[in-house]
Each structure stands twice: as C-alpha cells, then as structure tokens.
C-alpha positions as a Markdown table, in Angstrom:
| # | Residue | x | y | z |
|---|---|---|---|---|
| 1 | Unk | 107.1 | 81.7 | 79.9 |
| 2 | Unk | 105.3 | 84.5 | 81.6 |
| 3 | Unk | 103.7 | 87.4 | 80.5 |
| 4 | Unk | 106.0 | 89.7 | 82.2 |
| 5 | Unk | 109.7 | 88.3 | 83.6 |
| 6 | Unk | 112.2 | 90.7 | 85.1 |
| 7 | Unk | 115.6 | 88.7 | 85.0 |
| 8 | Unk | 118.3 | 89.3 | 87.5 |
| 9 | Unk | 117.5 | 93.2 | 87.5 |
| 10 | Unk | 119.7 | 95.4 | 89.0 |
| 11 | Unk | 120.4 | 99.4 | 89.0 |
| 12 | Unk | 123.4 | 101.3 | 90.1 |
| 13 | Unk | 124.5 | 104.3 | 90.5 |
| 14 | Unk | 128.1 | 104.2 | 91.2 |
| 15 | Unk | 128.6 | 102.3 | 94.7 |
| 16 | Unk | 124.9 | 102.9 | 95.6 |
| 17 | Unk | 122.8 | 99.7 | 94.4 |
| 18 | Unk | 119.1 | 100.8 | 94.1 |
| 19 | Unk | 118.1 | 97.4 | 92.7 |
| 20 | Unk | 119.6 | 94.2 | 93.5 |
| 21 | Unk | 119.4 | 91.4 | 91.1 |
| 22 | Unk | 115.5 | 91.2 | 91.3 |
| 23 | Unk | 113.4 | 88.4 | 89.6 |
| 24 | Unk | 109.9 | 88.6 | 89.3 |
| 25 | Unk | 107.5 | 86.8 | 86.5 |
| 26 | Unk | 103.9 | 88.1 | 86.0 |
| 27 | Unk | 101.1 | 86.2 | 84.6 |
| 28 | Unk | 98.7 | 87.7 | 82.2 |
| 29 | Unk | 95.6 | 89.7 | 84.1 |
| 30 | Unk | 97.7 | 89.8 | 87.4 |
| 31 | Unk | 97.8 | 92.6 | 89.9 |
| 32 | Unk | 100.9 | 92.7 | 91.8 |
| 33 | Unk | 101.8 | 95.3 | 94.5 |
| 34 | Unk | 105.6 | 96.3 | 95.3 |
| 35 | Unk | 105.4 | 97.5 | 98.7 |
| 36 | Unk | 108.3 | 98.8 | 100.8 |
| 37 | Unk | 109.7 | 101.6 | 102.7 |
| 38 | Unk | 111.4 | 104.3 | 100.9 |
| 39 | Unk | 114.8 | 104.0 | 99.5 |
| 40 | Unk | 113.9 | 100.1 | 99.1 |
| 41 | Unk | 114.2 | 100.2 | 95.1 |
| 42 | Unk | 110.3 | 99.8 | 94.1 |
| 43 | Unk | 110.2 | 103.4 | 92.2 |
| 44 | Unk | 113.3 | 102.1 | 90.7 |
| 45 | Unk | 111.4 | 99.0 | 89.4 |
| 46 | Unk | 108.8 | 100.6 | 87.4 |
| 47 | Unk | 111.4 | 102.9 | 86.4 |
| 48 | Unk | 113.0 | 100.5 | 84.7 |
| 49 | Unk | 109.9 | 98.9 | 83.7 |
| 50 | Unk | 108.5 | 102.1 | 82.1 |
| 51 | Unk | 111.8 | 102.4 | 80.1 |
| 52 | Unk | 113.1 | 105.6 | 82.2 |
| 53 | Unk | 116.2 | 104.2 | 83.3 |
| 54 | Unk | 118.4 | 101.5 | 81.6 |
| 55 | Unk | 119.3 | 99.1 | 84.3 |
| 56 | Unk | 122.7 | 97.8 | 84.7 |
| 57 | Unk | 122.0 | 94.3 | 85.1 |
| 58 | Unk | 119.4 | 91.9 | 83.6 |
| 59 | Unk | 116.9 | 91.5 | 81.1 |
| 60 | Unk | 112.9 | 92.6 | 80.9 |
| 61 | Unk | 111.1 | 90.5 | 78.6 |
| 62 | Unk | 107.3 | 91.3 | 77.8 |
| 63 | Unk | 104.8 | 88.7 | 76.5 |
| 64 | Unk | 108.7 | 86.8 | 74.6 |
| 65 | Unk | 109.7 | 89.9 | 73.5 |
| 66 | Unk | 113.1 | 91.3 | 75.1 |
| 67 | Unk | 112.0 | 95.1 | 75.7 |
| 68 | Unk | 115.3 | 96.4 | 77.9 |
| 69 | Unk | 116.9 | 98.5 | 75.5 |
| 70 | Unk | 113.6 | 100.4 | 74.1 |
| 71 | Unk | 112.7 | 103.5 | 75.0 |
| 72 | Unk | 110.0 | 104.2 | 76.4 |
| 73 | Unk | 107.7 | 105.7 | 74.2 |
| 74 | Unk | 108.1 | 102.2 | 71.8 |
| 75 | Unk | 107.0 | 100.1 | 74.8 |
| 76 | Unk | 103.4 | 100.2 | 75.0 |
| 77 | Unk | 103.3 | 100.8 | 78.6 |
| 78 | Unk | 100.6 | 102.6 | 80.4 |
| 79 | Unk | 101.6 | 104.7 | 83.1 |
| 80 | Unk | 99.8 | 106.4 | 86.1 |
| 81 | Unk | 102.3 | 108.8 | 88.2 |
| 82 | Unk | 101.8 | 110.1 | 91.5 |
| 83 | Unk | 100.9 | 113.6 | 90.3 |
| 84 | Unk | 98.7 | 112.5 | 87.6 |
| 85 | Unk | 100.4 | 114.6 | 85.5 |
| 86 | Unk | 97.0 | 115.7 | 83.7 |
| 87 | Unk | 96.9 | 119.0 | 80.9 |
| 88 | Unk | 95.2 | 121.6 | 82.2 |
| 89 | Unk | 94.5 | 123.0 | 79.2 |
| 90 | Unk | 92.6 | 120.4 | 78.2 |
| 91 | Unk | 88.9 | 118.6 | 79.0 |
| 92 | Unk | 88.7 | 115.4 | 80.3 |
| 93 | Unk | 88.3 | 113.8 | 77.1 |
| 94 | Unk | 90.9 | 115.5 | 75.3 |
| 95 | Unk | 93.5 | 114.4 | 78.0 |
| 96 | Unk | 92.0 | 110.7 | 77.6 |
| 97 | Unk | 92.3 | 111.1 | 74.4 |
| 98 | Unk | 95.4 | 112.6 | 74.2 |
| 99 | Unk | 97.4 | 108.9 | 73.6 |
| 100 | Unk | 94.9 | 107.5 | 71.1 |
| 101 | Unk | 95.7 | 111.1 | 69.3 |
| 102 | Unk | 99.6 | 110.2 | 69.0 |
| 103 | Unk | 99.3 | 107.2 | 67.9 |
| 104 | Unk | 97.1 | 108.6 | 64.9 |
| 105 | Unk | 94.1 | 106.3 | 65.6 |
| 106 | Unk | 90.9 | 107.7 | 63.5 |
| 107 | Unk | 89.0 | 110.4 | 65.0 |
| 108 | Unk | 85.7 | 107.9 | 65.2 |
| 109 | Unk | 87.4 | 105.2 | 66.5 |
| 110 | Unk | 88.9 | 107.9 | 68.7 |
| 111 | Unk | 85.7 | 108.9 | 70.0 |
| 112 | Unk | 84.1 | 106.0 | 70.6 |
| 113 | Unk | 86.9 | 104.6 | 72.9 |
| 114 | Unk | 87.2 | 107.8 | 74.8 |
| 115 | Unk | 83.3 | 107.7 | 75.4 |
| 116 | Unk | 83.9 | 103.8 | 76.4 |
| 117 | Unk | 86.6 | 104.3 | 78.8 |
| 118 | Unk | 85.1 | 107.5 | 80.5 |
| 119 | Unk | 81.6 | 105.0 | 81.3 |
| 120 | Unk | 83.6 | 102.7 | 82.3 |
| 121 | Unk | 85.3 | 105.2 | 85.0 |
| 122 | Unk | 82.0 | 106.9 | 85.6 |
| 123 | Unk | 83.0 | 109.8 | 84.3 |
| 124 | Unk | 81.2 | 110.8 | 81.3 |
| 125 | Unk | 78.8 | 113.3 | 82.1 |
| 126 | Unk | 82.0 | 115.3 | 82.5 |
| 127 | Unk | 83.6 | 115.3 | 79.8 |
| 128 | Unk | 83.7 | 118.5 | 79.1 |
| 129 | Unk | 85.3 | 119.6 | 82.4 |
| 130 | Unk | 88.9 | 120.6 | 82.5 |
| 131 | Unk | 91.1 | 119.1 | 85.1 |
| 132 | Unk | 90.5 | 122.0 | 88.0 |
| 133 | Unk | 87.3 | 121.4 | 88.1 |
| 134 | Unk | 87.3 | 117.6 | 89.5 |
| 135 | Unk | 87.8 | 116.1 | 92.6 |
| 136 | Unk | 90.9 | 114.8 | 93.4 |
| 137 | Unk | 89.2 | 111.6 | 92.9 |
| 138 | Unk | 88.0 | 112.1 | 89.4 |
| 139 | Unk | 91.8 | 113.6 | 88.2 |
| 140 | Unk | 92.7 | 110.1 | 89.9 |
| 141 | Unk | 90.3 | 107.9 | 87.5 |
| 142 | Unk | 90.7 | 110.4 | 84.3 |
| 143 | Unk | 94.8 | 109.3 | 84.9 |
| 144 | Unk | 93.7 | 106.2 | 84.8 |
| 145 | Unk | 91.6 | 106.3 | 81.5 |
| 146 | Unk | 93.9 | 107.8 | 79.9 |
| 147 | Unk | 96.5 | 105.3 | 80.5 |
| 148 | Unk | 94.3 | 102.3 | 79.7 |
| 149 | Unk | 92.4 | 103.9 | 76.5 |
| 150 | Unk | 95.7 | 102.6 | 74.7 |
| 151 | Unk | 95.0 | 99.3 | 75.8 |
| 152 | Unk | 98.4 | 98.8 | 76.9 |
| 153 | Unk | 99.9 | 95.4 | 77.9 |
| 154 | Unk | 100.5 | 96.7 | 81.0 |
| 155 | Unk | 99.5 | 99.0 | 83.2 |
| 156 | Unk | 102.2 | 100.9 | 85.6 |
| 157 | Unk | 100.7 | 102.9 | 88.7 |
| 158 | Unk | 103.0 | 104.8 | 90.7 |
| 159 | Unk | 101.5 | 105.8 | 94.2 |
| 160 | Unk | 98.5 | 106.6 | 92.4 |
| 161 | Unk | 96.4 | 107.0 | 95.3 |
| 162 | Unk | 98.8 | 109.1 | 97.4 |
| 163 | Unk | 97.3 | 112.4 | 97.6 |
| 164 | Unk | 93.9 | 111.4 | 98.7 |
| 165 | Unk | 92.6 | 111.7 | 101.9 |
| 166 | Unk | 91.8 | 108.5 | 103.5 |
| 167 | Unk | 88.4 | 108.0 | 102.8 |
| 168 | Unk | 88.5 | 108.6 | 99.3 |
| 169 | Unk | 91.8 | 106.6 | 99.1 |
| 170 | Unk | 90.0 | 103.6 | 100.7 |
| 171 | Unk | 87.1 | 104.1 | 98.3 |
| 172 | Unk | 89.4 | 104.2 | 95.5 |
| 173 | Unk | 91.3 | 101.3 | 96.1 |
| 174 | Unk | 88.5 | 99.2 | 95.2 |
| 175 | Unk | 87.5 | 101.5 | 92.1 |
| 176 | Unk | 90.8 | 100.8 | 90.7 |
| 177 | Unk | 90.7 | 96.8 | 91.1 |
| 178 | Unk | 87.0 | 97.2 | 89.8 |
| 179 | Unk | 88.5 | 98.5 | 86.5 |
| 180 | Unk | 91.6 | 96.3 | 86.3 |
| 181 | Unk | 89.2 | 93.2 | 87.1 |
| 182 | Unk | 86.9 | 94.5 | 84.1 |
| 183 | Unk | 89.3 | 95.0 | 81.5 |
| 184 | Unk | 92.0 | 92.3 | 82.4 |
| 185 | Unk | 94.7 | 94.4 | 82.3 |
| 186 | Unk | 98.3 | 93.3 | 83.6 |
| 187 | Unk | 99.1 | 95.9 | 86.3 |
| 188 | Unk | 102.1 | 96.6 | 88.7 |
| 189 | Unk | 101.3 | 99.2 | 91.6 |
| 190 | Unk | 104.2 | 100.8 | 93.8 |
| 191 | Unk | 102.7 | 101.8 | 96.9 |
| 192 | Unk | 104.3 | 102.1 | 100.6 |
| 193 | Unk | 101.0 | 101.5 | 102.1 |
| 194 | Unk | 100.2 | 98.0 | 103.5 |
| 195 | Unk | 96.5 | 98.2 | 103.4 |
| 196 | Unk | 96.6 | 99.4 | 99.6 |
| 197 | Unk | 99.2 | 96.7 | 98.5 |
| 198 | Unk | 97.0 | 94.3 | 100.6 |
| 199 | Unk | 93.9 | 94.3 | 99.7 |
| 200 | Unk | 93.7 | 94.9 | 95.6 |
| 201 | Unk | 97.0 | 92.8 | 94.8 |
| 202 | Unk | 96.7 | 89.0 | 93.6 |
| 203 | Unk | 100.4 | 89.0 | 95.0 |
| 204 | Unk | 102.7 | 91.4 | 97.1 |
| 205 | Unk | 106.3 | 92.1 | 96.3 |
| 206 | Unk | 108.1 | 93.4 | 99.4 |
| 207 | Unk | 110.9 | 94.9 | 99.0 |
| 208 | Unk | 114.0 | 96.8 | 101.3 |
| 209 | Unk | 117.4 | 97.9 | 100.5 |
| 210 | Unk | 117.1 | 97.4 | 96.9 |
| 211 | Unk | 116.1 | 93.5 | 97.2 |
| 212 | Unk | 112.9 | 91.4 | 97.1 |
| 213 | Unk | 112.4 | 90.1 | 100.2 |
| 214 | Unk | 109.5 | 87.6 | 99.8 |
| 215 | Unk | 106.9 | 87.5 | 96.7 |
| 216 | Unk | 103.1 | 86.0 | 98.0 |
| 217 | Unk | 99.5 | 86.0 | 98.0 |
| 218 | Unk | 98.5 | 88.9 | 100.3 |
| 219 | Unk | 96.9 | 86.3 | 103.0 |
| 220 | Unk | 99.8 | 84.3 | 102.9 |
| 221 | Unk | 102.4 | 87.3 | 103.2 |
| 222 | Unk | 100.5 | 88.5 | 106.6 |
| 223 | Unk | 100.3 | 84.8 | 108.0 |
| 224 | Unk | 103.7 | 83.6 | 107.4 |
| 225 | Unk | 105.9 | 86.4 | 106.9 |
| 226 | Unk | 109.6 | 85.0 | 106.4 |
| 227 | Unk | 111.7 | 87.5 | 108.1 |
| 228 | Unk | 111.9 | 89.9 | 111.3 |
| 229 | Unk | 111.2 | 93.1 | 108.7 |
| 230 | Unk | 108.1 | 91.8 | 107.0 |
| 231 | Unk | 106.7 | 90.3 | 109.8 |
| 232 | Unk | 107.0 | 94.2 | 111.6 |
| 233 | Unk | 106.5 | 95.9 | 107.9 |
| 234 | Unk | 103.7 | 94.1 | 107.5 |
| 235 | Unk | 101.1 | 95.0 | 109.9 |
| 236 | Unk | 101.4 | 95.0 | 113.3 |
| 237 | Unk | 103.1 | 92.2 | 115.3 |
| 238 | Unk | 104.6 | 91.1 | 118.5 |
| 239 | Unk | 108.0 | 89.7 | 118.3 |
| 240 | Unk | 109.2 | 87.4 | 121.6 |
| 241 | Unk | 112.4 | 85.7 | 121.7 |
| 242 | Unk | 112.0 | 81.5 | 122.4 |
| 243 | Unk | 114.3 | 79.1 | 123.4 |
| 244 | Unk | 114.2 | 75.7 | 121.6 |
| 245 | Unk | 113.4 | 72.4 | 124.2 |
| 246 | Unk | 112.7 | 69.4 | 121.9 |
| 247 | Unk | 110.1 | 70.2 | 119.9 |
| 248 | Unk | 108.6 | 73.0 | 121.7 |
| 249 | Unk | 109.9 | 76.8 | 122.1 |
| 250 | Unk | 109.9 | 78.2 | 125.6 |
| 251 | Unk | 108.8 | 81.9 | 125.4 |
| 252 | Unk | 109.1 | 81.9 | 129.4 |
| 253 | Unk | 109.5 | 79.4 | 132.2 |
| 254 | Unk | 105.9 | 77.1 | 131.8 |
| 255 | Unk | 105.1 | 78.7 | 129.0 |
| 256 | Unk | 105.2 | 77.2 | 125.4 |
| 257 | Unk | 104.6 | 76.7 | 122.2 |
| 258 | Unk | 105.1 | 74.3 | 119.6 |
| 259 | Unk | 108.2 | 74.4 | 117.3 |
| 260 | Unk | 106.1 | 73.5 | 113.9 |
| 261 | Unk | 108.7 | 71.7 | 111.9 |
| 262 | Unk | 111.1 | 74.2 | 112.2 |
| 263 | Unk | 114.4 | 72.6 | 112.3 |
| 264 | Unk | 117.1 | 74.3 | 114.9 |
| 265 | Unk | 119.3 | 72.9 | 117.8 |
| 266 | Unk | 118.3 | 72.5 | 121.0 |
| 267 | Unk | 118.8 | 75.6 | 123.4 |
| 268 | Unk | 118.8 | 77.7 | 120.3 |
| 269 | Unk | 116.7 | 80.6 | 119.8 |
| 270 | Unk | 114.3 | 81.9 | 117.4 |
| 271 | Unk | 111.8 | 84.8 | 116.9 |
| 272 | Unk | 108.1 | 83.6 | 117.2 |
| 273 | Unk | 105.7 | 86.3 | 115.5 |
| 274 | Unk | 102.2 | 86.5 | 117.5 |
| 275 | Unk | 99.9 | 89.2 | 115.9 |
| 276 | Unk | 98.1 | 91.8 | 118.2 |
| 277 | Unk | 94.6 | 90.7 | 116.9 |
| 278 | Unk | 95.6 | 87.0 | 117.5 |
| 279 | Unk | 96.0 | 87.5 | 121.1 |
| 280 | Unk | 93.3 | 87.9 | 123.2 |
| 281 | Unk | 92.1 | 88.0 | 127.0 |
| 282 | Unk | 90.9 | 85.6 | 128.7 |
| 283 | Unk | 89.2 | 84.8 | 132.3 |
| 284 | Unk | 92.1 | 83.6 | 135.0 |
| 285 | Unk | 91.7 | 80.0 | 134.6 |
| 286 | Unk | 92.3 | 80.6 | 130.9 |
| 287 | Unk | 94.9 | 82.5 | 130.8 |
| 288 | Unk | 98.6 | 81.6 | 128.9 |
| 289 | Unk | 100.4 | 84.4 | 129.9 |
| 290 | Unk | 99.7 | 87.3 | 133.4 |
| 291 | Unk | 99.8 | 91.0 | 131.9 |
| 292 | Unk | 99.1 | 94.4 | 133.1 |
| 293 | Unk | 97.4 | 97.1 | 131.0 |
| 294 | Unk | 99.5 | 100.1 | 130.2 |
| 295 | Unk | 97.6 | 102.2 | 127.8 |
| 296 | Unk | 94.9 | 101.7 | 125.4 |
| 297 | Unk | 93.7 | 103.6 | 122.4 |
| 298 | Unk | 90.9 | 103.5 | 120.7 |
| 299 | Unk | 90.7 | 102.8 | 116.5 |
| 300 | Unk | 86.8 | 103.0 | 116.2 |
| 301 | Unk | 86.6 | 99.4 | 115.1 |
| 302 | Unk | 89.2 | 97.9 | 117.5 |
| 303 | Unk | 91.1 | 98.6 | 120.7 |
| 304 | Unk | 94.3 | 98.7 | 121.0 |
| 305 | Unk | 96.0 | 97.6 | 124.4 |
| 306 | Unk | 99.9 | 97.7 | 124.9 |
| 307 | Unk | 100.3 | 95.3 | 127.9 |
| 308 | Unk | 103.2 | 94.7 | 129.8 |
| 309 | Unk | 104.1 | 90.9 | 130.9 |
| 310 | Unk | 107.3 | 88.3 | 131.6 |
| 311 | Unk | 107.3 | 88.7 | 127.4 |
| 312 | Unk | 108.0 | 92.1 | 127.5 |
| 313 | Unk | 105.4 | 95.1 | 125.9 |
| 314 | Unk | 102.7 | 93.6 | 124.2 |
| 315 | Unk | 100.0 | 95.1 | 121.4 |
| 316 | Unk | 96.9 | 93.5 | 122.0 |
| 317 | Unk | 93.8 | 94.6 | 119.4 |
| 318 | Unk | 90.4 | 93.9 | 120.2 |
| 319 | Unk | 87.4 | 94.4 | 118.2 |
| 320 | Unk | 84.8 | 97.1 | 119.4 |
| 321 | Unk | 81.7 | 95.1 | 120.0 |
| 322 | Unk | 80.3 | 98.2 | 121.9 |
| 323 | Unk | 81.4 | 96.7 | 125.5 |
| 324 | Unk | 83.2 | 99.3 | 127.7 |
| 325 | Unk | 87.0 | 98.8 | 127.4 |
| 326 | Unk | 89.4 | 97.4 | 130.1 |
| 327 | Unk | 90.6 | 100.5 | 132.4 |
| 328 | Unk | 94.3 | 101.3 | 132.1 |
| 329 | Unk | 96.9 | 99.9 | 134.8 |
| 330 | Unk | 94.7 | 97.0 | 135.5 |
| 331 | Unk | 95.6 | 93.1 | 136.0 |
| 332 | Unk | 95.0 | 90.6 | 132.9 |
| 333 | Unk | 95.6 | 87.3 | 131.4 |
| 334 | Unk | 96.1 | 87.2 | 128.0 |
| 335 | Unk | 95.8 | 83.9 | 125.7 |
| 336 | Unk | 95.8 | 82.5 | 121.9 |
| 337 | Unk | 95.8 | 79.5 | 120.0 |
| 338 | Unk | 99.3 | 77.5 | 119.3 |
| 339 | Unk | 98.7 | 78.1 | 115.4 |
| 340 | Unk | 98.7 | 81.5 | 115.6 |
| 341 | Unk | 102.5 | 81.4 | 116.9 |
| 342 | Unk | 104.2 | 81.9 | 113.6 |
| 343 | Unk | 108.1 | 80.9 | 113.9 |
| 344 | Unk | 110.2 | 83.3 | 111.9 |
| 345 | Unk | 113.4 | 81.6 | 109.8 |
| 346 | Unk | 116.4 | 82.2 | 112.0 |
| 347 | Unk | 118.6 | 85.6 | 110.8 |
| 348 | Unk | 121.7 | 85.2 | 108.8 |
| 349 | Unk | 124.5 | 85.3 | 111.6 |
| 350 | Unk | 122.0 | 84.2 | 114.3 |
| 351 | Unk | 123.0 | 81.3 | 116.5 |
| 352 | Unk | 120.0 | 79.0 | 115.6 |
| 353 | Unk | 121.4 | 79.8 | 111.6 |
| 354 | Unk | 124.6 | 78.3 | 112.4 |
C-alpha cells in the first residue's frame, strides 16, 4: 500500500459537494501539487487531510494506519498556511521551537534541532529576530521550519508562497523543493498557480468542481492534457475544432493532421490542442496554415502574437532571440510539427462520444 491513500473522499455541505469521491495514493518522499481554480475542492483536501473537517465520505489512511476520525492535533501533520500564522511575540527560534516545546521534547534536544532546521533554512544568524523584522521571504522559510522541526510524516502547505511578489515567489519555489528534496519529507501543496504546481511537483493533481480531473507527471500533464479545461487551465493553448477523414483530422479544407490512434467515426469531430509555443512561422513555401498578425505583446523572454487565420484567433509565442518582432497587421504563414497536435478525448455528450 502507499504511504498516503485518500479513499473515495468526499465533503458536503448540504446540497453543495466541495469534494467528490476523490482518490489519490502518495508514495513516501513525494511532492504532489493540487492545482485548480477556486471553488474546485483543493483547500478542502488538505482540510481534510489536516484533520479540520471530517469528510462525509471515505477513508484517509497514513503509512496503514486509518487517521479519518483523529483530530488534528493527534495526527502528526505539519502544516504551512497561507498567512503563516507566525507569534509575534516570539523570536524566530522560539516560534520554530514552539512544536518541539508541546510535545515536551528536552530542552537540549530542543536546541539542537531548532539550530539544525534554521541552517538548513539559512536562517540562523537570525535567530534572535522576531517575526516583523523579516522579509516576507524569511516569515515564509521560518513557517516552514517550524512545521518540519517535528519531523512530521507529512508536510501540508497551503498557498504558501501567495503573498510574495513574483520574484521572490519564483526564487522561493525552488528553496522550498531544495528543503523537501533534503529532508525527504512527504509533501502536498495547494496552489492555483500553474508555474508553482509545475515546476516543484513530482506529480500534479488538477482539480475543478470538487473532482480530480487528471493526476500526472508535470511534463506529461502539459503534453497530453485529457480534457478541454486542463488543456486551457494548464498553460496556454489553442483549441481548433477537426473533422475526422480516415485516419487524419481536417482542421480546414487541405489542411491536416494525423488522428494518432484516436478512435472516433468518420465525419466526427474532435478538439485538437496546439500550444502557442509549438507553432511557429515560417517562410511561404513552408507554411501549413496563411495568418495575419493582430497584436503582439511582448513577455521579455517571448513574444506573444494573437494571429488571425481560416482556424480562427491564434496565440503564437516566440522566443526573444534579440531579432526585431513582426509588425502588427502584417501577412504570415504559420507552421508546426504533426506531433505537436495533441487530440483531446471527445466531451461527455459530444457527437464523436456517442
């Protein structure tokens, strides 16, 4: 069994179903993200996993042991809210110390694991600081100390990078999987923010309306995203409706691509999923598809074009490779590779479902 299985949870409240019969099993020393919009049941998750709300449904078992009906403070769990929720009153070290104190470990032993955690969060020549004092990056890693100076089985962080600016938050995203990586701890982040959840998770738990929508590696969630919402949740994309004609899909008269084993009927149609940074252009005589430039806005590292063509409005992102961009209302050909064209399953209700 795994580390960490969460069996058929669900969580009402009366008619409203915040959670909806999720399953998830976690190995030991994984880092998974839950990643949605709000309202989609991830706070709801850890909630439950913390022991703050009893779900209705379903079982939580931890390393064998059946934990749904403890409270919370017999779990174990180390938890990392959004507010960091740091005394004031105290110093660094007293608030990292603060959960070795309540369990009554001996003030050596006390002192030496404080001192261990804080080097390990680069943090110990200020120990002596209180809370308003730091940065909002050092309240950010003394949270995290003082959740894993417990050495608890797992560790629970609740948009714990929220309220940093971007820079920092980027900076910090690394940090964090530095420490997690070092000390092997079991970890589940909620986070709304693609970037976070995709970069520092070993898999991404996406979530909307209260149910798991697809579990993966992040690499694999991006490149073959199993629905309309992740595909557009996920990152940017380009969605273009295609007609199915033997084993091809027509996106427009002459122009195709290849159905990939997908199975549907012929003159059926699916979605196709072509990413903006997958698309490219191209000189006349390479060209797959005529476009015209509409706008184009510039991200410092990319540009980003929204075309219009027979497809409908495009995104098109180009790296910045110092060249001047292409001017605005201007003619284009745009290609890609066939492999890049990721089919999307066909929608409950769809005609290519039926």
């Amino acid at each position: 069994m795994s580390f960490l299985v969460l069996d058929g949870l669900s969580k009402s409240y009366g008619d409203v179903h915040a959670l909806v019969d999720m399953h998830l099993a976690v190995e030991r020393g994984e880092f998974i993200g839950l990643l949605g919009p709000s309202g989609c049941g991830k706070t709801t998750t850890l909630q439950a996993l913390a022991g703050f709300v009893q779900p209705t449904r379903g079982r939580i078992v931890l390393d064998g042991r059946d934990i749904t009906a403890l409270p919370a403070n017999r779990r174990g769990l180390g938890i990392v809210f959004q507010s960091y929720a740091l005394f004031p009153h105290m110093t660094v070290a007293q608030n990292v110390a603060f959960g070795l104190e309540m369990r009554q470990v001996p003030t050596a032993e006390r002192a030496a694991r404080v001192a261990r955690m804080l080097e390990l969060v680069h943090l110990g020549e200020l120990a002596a600081r209180y809370p308003r004092e730091l940065s909002g990056g050092q309240r950010q890693r003394v949270a995290v100390a003082r959740a894993l100076v417990i050495e608890p089985p797992v560790l629970l962080l609740d948009e714990p990078l929220s309220n940093l600016d971007a820079k920092l938050r980027e900076a910090m995203q690394f940090e964090l999987r530095r420490i997690q990586r070092k000390l092997g701890t079991t970890t589940i982040m909620v986070t709304h923010d693609q970037a976070e959840a995709l970069s520092i998770s070993d898999r991404v738990v996406v979530m909307h309306a209260g149910r798991v929508q697809q579990i993966d590696a992040p690499h694999r969630l991006y490149e073959h995203p199993q629905s309309r919402f992740i595909s557009s949740f996920v990152g940017k994309t380009n969605l273009v409706r295609a007609t199915v004609r033997g084993t091809w899909l027509e996106l427009a008269p002459g122009l195709r691509v290849p159905l990939a084993g997908a199975a549907a009927a012929e003159g059926s149609t699916l979605t196709v999923c072509l990413r903006p940074e997958k698309l490219a252009f191209a000189d006349a005589a390479e060209g797959r598809l005529p476009v015209r430039i509409e706008e184009r806005f510039f991200l410092g590292s990319q540009w980003l074009y929204r075309v219009s063509s027979a497809l409908g409005d495009l995104e098109v992102a180009c790296a910045n490779d110092g060249r001047p961009p292409r001017p605005e209302q201007a003619q284009a050909q745009l290609t890609w590779s066939d492999d890049v064209a990721r089919v999307l399953p066909p929608e409950p209700g769809s005609d290519a479902a039926s």
